[in-house]
C-alpha positions as CSV (number, residue, x, y, z in Angstrom):
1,X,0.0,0.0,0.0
2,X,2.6,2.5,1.1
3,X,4.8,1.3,-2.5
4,X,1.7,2.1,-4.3
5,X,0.6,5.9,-2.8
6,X,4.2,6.6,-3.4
7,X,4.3,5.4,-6.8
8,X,1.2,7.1,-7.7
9,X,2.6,10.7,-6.3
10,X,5.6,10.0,-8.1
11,X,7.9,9.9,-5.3
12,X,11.1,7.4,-4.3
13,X,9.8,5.7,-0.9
14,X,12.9,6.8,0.4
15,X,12.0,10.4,0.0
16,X,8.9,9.7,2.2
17,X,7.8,10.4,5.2
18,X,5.2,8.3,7.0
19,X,3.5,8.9,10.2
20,X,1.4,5.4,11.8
21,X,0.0,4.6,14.8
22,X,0.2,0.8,14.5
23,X,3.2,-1.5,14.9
24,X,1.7,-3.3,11.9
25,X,2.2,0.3,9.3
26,X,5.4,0.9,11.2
27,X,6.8,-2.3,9.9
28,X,5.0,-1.9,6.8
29,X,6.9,1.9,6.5
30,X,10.0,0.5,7.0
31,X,10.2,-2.4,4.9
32,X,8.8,-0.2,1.9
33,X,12.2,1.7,2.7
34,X,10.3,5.4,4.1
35,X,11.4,6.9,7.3
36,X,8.2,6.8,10.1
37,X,7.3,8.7,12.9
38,X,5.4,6.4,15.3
39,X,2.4,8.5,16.6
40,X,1.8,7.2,19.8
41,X,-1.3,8.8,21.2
42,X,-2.8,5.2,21.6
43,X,-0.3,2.9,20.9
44,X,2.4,2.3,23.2
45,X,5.9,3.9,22.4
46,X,7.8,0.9,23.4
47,X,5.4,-0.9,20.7
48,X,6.1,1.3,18.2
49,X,9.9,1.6,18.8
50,X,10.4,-1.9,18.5
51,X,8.3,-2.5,14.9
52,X,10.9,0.2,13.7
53,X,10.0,3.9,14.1
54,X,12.8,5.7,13.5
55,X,10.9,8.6,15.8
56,X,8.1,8.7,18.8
57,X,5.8,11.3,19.1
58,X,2.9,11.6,21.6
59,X,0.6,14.6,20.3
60,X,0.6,15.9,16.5
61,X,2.0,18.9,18.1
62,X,5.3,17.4,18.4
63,X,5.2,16.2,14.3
64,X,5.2,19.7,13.2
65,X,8.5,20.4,15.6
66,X,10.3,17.2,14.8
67,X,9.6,17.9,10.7
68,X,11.3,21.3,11.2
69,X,14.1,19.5,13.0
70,X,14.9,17.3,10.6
71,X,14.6,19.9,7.7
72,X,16.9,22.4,9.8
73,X,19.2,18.9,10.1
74,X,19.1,18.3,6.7
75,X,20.2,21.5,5.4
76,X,22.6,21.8,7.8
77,X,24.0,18.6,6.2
78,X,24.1,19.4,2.6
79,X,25.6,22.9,3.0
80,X,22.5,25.2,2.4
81,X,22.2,27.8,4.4
């Protein structure tokens, strides 16, 4: 499922970024090769962590802050400023 919205938006997988709140999308996420925020307002973190999130979150407040952190990382890595 994830292969396919990806496909049909024209976008590498890798290039993706997937938020789930089940163990069962985390896994599915990862092995489609996207990174995945685990949202964990009813799932357990620990749960999440161990299908493969590659981040926790508790509220959608938090996505919003951890997407511009890893933007600001990002470009920090590659040299734009």
């Amino acid at each position: 499922m994830f292969l396919l919205a990806a496909k049909g938006l024209g976008v590498d997988p890798t290039n993706c970024l997937l938020i789930e709140d089940s163990s069962y999308g985390v896994q599915g996420g990862k092995a489609a090769g996207m990174t995945v925020i685990g949202y964990a307002a009813l799932a357990a973190p620990a749960t999440l962590q161990a299908a493969g999130a590659d981040h926790i979150v508790a509220s959608m407040s938090e996505v919003s802050d951890l997407i511009e952190e890893m933007i600001i990382s990002a470009a920090a890595g590659s040299g734009v400023e």
